[in-house]
C-alpha positions in Angstrom: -29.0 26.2 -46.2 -27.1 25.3 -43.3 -24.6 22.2 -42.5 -26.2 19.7 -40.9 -24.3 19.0 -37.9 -24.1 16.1 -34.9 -25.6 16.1 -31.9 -23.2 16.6 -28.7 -23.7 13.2 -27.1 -23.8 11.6 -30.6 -20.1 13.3 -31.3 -18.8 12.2 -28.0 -20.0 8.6 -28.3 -18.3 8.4 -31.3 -15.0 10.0 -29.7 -15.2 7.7 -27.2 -15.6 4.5 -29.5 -12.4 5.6 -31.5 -10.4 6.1 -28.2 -11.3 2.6 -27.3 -10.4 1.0 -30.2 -7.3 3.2 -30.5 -6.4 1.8 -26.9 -7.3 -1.7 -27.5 -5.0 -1.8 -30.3 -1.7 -0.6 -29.0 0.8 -2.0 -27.7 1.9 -2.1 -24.1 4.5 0.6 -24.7 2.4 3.0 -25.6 0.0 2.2 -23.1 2.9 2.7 -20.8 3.6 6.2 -22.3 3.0 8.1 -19.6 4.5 5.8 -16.7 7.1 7.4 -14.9 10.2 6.3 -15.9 14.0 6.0 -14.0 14.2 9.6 -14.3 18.0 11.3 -14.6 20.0 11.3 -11.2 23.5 12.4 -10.8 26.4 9.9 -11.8 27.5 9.7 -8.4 24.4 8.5 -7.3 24.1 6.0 -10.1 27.3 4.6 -9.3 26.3 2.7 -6.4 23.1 1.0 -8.2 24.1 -2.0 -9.6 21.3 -1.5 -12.5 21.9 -4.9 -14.2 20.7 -6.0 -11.2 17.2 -4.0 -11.6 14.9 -6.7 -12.6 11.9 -8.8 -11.8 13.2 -12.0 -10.5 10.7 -15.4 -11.4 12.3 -18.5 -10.3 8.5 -20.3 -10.5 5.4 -20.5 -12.4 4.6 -16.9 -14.9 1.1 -17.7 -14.5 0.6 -15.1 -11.8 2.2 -12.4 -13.5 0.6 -13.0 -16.6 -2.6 -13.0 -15.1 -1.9 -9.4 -13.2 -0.5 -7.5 -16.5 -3.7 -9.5 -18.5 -5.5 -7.2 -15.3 -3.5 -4.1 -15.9 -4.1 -4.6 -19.9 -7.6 -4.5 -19.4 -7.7 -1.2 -17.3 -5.2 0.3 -19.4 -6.9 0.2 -22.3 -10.8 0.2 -21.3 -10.3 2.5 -18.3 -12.6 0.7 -16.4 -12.1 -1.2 -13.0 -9.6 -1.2 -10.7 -6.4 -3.0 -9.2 -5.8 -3.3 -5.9 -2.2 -3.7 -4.9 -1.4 -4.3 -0.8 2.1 -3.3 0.2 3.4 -5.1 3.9 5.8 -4.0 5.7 7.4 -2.7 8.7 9.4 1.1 9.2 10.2 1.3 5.6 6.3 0.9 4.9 4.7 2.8 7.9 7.2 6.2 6.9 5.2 6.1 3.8 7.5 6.8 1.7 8.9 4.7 -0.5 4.8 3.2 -1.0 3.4 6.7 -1.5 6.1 7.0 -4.2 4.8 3.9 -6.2 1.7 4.7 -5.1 1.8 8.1 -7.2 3.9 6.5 -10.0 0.6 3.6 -10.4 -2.0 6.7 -10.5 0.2 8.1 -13.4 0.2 4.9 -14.9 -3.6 4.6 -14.7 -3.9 8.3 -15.8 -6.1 8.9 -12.5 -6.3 8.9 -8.9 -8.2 6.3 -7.0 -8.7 5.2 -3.6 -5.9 6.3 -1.2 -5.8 3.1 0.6 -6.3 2.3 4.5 -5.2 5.3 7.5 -4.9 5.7 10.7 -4.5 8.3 12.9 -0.9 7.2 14.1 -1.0 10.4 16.1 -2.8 8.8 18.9 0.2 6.2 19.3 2.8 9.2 19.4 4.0 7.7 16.3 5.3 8.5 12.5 2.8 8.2 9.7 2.9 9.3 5.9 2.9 13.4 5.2 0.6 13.7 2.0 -2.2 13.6 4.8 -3.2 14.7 8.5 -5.6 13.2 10.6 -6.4 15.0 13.9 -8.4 13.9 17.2 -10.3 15.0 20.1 -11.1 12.6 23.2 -8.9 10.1 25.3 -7.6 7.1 23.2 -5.3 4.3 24.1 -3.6 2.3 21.3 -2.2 -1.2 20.4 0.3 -2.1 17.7 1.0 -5.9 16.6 4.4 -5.4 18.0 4.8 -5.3 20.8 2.0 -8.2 20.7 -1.0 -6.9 23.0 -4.1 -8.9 22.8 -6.3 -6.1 24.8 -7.4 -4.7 21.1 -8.4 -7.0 17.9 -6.3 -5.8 15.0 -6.6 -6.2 11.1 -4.8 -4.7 7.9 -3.6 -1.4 9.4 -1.7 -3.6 12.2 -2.7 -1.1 14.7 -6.1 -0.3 16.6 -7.2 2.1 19.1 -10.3 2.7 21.5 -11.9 5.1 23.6 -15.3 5.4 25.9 -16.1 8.7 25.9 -19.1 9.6 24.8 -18.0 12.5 22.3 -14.9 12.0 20.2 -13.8 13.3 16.9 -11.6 12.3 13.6 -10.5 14.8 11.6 -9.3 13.5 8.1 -7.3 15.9 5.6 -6.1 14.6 2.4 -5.1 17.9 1.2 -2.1 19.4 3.3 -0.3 21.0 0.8 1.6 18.1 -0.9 0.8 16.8 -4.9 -1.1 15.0 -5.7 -3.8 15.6 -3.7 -6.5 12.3 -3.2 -10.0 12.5 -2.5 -12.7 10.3 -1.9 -16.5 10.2 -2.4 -17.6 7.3 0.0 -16.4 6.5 3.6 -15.7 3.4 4.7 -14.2 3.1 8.5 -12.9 -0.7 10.2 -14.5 -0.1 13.7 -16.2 -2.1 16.5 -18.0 -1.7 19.5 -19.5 -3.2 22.9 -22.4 -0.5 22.4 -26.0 -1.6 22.7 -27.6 -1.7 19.1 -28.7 1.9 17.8 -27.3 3.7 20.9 -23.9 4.6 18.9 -24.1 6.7 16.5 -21.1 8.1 13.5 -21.6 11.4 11.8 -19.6 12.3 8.9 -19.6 16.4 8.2 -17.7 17.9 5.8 -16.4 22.1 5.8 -19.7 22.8 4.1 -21.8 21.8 7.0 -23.3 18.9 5.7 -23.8 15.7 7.4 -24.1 12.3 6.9 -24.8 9.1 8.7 -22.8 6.1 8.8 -24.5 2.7 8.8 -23.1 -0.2 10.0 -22.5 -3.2 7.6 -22.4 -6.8 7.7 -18.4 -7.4 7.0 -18.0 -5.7 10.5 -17.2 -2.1 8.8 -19.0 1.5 8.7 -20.0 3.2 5.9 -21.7 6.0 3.9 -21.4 6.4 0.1 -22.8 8.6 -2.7 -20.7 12.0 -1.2 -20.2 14.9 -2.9 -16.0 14.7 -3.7 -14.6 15.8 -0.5 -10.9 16.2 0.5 -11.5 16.6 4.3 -14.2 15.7 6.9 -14.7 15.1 10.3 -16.2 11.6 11.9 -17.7 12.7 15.0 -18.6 9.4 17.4 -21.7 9.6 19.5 -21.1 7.5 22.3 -24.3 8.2 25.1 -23.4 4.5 26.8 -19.8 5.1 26.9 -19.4 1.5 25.9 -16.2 0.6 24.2 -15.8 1.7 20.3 -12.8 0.0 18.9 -11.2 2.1 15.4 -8.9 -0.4 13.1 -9.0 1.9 10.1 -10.3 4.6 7.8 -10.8 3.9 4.3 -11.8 7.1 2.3 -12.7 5.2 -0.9 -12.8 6.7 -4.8 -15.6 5.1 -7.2 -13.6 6.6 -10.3 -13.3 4.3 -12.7 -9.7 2.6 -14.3 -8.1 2.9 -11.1 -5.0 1.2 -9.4 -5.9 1.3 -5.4 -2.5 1.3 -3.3 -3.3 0.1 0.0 -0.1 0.2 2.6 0.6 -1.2 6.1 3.3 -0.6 8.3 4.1 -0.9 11.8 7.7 0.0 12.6 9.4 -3.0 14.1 7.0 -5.2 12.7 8.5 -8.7 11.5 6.6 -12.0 10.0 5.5 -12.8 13.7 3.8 -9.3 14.4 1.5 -9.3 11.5 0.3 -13.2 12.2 -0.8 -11.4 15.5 -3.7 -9.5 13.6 -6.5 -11.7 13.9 -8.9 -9.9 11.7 -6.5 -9.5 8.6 -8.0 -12.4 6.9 -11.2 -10.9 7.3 -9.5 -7.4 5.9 -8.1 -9.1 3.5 -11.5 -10.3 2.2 -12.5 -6.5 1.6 -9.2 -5.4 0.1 -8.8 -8.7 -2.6 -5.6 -7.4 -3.7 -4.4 -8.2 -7.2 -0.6 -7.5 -6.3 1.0 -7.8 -3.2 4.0 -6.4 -2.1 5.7 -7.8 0.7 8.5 -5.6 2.4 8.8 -8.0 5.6 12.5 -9.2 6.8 14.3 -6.5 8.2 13.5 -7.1 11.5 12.9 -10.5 11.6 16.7 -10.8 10.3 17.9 -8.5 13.1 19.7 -10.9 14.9 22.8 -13.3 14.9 23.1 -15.7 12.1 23.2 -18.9 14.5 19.5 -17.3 15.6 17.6 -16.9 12.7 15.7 -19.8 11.0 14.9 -19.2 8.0 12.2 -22.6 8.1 10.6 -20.9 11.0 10.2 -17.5 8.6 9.6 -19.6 5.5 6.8 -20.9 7.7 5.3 -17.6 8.8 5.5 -16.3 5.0 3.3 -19.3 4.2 0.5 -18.6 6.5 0.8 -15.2 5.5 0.4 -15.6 1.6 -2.4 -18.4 2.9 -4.8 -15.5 4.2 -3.8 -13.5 1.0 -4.6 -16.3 -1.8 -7.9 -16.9 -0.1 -9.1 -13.6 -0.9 -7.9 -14.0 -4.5 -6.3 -17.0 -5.6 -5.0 -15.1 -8.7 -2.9 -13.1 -6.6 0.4 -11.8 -8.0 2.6 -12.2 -5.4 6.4 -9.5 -5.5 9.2 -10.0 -2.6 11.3 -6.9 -1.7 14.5 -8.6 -0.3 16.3 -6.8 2.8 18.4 -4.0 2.2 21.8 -4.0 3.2 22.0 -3.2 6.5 24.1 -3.0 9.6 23.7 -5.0 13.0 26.0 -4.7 15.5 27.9 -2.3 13.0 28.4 -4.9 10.7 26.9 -5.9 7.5 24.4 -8.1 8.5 25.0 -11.6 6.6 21.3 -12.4 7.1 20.3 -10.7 4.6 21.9 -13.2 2.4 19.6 -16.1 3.7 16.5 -13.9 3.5 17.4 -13.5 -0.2 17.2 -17.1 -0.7 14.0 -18.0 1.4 12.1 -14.9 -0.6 13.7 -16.9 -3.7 12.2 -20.2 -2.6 8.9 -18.7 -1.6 8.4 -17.0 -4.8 9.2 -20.5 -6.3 7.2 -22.1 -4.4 4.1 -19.5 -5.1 4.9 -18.2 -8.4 5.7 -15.3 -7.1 8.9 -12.9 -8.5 11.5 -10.6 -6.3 12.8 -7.5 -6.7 16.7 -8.2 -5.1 17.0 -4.6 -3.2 20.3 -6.3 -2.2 21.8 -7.0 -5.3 20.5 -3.0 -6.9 22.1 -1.7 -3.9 25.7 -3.4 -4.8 25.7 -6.4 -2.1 26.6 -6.5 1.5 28.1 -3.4 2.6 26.9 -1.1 0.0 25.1 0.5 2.7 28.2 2.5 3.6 28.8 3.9 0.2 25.1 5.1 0.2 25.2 6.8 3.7 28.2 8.7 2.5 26.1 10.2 -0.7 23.1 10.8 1.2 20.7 7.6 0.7 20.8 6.0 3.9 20.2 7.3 7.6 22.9 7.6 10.2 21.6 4.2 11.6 22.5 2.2 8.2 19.4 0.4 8.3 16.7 2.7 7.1 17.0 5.2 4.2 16.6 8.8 3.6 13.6 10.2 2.0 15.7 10.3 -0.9 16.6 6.9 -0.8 13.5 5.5 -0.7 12.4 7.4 -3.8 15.6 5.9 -5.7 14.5 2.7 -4.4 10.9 3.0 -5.7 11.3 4.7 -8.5 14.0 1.3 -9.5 11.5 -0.7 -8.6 8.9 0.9 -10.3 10.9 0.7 -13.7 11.8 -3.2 -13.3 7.7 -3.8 -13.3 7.0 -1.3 -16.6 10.4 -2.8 -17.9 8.9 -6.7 -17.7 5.1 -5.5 -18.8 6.6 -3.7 -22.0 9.5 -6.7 -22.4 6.3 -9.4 -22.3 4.0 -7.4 -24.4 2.2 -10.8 -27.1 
């Protein structure tokens, strides 16, 4: 007489129904278990991080932040959902670096990869972009960043737009060029306009396989095609008969996996408060996006200048209208301030960063927001010498090396596990 024994599905249900409970029963540290953690660095190189100084900063409200790590309790232990987080920036954002690194330490966090965020092709505007992907083109584009400010070209979230009339162009998109981890997506989503008469243009997505698929247009002003097979490359070819204006603001190659943190970046280099109120169609980006956390690296250059010239009312003021667009797409918003780094202007320390310090204080005050004091972690004004000399910083004392930016995320990262462990109820 044999056993009797379970039936597959029966035995995995079960499975599953003890993994959930186990989950929804621990503790924020050991849902935190596999976060990446401050990892070991050489003591020279921890000499000049002033790590007492490594720390969430909440001069307002909590309610904010205990409403995003109620969020990331959920997804932890139900692995379902997702977060969206929107980082802002200018240089330090657009080199892709230091984002891409918390961006990677979030899908370890989750335990899974999910949507990569908004691209560009930042190749048409001769210009830097993040190396974890490649997009290629074919067909004559011209381009428009928010700054300088050029009104010829509508732009959104990316900060950056381009256009073309011919009536054949191409967009190659390759998520996998050799780097870890490698992203991919199973639905399409591109932000794109045109002056085309209706059903005259027409967007093919084709993958290495040969197959294709349409892209229909949708009523939030966006492109899309879903239900793919998981695809780390394809190629958007753009059917243009009329030769009528198509406009690209973004390409969104979007994950459906479940329990996901989505880490959308946007960076423009040069780009200050002032360049990113020039993107008229970020409120509407914004609506799609509905990020959970936001991230805002903006300050550098709006602080490159004298002392006697910067008004720190008049960026005060900008940040408002900002965070205004971002809270009505989710008024639950948790909103984090990145202040400037030390950096020099007119080889000197510039003192501004100082009063930046203080107005990202007050706005977080003011918004319930918290700030990450990038300042302070580095060791004050003028610690930007000491980090050139071991390696951090670039020549120009303003931005950092790719290793620098890792530190910097990797400290950052740490100060948010460090708070959603320390506030565990």
């Amino acid at each position: 007489m044999t056993r009797p024994t379970l039936h597959k599905s029966l035995i995995a249900t079960i499975l599953a129904i003890i993994a959930t409970a186990t989950a929804l029963a621990a503790g924020r540290a050991t849902l935190a278990a596999q976060a990446p953690r401050l990892g070991e660095r050489d003591s020279a190189t921890m000499s000049l991080v002033s790590i007492e100084q490594n720390a969430l900063i909440f001069p307002g409200s909590l309610k904010p932040i205990n409403t995003f790590e109620g969020k990331l309790d959920k997804l932890l232990r139900t692995r379902r959902g997702h977060i969206n987080v929107w980082h802002v920036g200018g240089s330090h954002v657009q080199a892709d670096i230091l984002s891409h690194r918390l961006r990677c330490h979030f899908a370890t966090l989750a335990g899974t990869r999910g949507t990569r965020g908004m691209l560009f092709p930042f190749a048409m505007a001769r210009t830097n972009s993040g190396r974890d992907y490649s997009i290629t083109h074919t067909g004559a584009w011209t381009t428009v960043r928010n700054i300088p400010f050029d009104d010829s070209l509508p732009l959104g979230i990316t900060g950056i737009a381009a256009a073309t009339s011919d009536q054949h162009a191409t967009i190659t998109l390759n998520l996998d060029n050799g780097h870890t981890p490698v992203w991919d997506f199973d639905a399409l989503r591109i932000l794109a306009q045109s002056t085309a008469p209706p059903d005259s243009l027409t967007i093919t997505l084709s993958d290495d396989n040969g197959n294709h698929w349409q892209l229909t247009p949708r009523d939030d002003g966006s492109y899309g095609v879903g239900h793919l097979p998981t695809l780390t490359s394809a190629t958007l070819t753009i059917d243009n008969p009329t030769g009528a204006r198509f406009i690209l603001n973004g390409i969104e190659p979007v994950s459906s996996r479940q329990g996901t943190i989505n880490y959308y970046s946007s960076g423009i280099n040069g780009a200050s408060t002032a360049s990113w109120l020039h993107c008229q169609l970020l409120q509407q980006d914004l609506m799609r996006v509905k990020p959970d956390l936001v991230i805002f690296g903006i300050g550098i250059n709006d602080a490159a200048t004298t002392t006697q010239k910067f008004d720190p009312d008049v960026f005060k003021e900008r940040y408002n209208r900002i965070i205004d667009m971002i809270k009505a797409a989710n008024p639950d918003v948790m909103l984090l301030f990145i202040t400037n780094n030390d950096s020099f202007y007119h080889k000197r320390a510039n003192a501004n960063a100082l009063i930046v310090r203080d107005a990202m204080v007050e706005l977080a005050r003011q918004h319930g927001g918290c700030v990450w004091d990038c300042l302070g972690v580095m060791g004050g004004l003028g610690s930007s010498t000491a980090w050139r000399r071991n390696g951090l910083m670039a020549k120009d004392r303003i931005h950092f090396t790719r290793t620098g930016y890792e530190l910097c995320a990797d400290l950052l990262f740490e100060a948010l596990i460090t708070d959603y462990i320390d506030n565990d109820e």
